[in-house]
C-alpha distance (Angstrom), angle and dihedral (degrees) to the residues before:
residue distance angle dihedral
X1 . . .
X2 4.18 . .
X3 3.49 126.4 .
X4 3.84 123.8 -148.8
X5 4.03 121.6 -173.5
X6 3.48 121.1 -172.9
X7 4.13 136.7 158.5
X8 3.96 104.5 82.9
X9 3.80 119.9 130.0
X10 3.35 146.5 140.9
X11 3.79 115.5 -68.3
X12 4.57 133.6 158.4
X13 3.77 115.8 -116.1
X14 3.27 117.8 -69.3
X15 3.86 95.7 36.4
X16 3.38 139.3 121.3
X17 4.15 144.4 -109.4
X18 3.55 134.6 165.3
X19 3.96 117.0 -159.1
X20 3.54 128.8 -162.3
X21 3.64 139.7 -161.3
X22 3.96 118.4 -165.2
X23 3.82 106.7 -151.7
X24 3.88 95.3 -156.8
X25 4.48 133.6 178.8
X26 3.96 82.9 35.7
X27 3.33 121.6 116.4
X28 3.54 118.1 -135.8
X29 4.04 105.2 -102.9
X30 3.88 76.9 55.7
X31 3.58 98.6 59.8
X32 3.54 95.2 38.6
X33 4.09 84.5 47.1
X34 3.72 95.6 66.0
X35 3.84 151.1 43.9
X36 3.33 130.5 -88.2
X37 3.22 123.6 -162.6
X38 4.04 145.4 178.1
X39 3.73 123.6 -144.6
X40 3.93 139.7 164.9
X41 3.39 137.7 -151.0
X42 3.74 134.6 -151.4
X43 4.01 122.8 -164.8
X44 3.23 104.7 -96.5
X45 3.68 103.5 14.7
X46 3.91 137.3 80.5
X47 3.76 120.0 -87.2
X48 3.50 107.3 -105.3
X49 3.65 134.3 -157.4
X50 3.79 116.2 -97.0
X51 3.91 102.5 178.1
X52 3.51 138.9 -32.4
X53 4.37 143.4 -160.8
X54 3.16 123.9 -162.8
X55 3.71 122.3 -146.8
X56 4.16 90.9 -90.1
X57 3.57 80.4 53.9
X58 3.91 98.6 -107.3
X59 3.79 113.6 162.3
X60 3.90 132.0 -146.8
X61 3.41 125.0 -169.3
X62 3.79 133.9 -163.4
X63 3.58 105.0 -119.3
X64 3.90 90.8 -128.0
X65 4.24 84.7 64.1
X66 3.59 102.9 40.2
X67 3.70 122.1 116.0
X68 3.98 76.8 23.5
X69 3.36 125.3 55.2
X70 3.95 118.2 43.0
X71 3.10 127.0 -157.1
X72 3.95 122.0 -154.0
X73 3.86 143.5 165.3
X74 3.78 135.8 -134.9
X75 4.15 99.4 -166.5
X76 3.99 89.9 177.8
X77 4.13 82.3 58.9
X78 3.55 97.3 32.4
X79 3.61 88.2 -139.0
X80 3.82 128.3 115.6
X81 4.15 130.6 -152.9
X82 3.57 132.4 -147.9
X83 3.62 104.7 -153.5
X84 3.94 105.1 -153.0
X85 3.92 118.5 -161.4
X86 3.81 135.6 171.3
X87 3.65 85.7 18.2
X88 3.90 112.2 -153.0
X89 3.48 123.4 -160.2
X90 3.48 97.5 -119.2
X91 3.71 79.7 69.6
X92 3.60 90.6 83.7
X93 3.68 121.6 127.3
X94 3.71 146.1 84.7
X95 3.51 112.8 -64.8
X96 3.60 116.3 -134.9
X97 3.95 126.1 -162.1
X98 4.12 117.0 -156.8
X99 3.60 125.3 -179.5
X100 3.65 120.9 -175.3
X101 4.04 98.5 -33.0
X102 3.87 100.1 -30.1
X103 3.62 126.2 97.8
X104 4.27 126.8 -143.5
X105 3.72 113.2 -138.3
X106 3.57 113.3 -96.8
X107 3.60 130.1 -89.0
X108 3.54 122.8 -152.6
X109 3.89 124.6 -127.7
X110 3.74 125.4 -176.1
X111 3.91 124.8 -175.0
X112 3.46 114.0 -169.3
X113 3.51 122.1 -155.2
């Protein structure tokens, strides 16, 4: 199983991204099996979680995201988005993906005010 994120950027406040993270050599009842899981990292600071869906699909939020970020899942693709609006920039950090006990490579995302 590899995990590739993609999508961040460089946007003002207020703006939008939408990151992705393809879950790929899993077969579906595998994908759907585990966690996934967004998190982001500041220098300095603890990586935090972002947003999460479990394998039912249920979906936590950290309450500095919601009304936000969404989080959503394409099982056919494997691949799931975090949709990124009104982008602060306290929002900046790498973005990590994590599904089951792997970790994506980060992806940078930088919100300038």
């Amino acid at each position: 199983v590899q995990l590739q994120a993609s999508g961040g950027g460089s946007v003002q406040a207020g703006g939008s991204l939408k990151l992705s993270c393809a879950v790929s050599r899993a077969i579906l009842s595998v994908f759907l099996g585990n966690t996934l899981g967004w998190y982001r990292q500041v220098p300095g600071k603890e990586r935090e979680l972002v947003a999460s869906i479990t394998g039912v699909g249920a979906i936590n939020y950290a309450e500095s995201v919601k009304g936000r970020f969404t989080l959503s899942r394409n099982n056919s693709k494997k691949t799931a988005y975090l949709q990124m609006n009104d982008l602060k920039p306290e929002d900046t950090a790498v973005y990590y993906c994590q599904f089951g006990v792997l970790w994506g490579q980060g992806t940078l995302v930088t919100v300038s005010s």
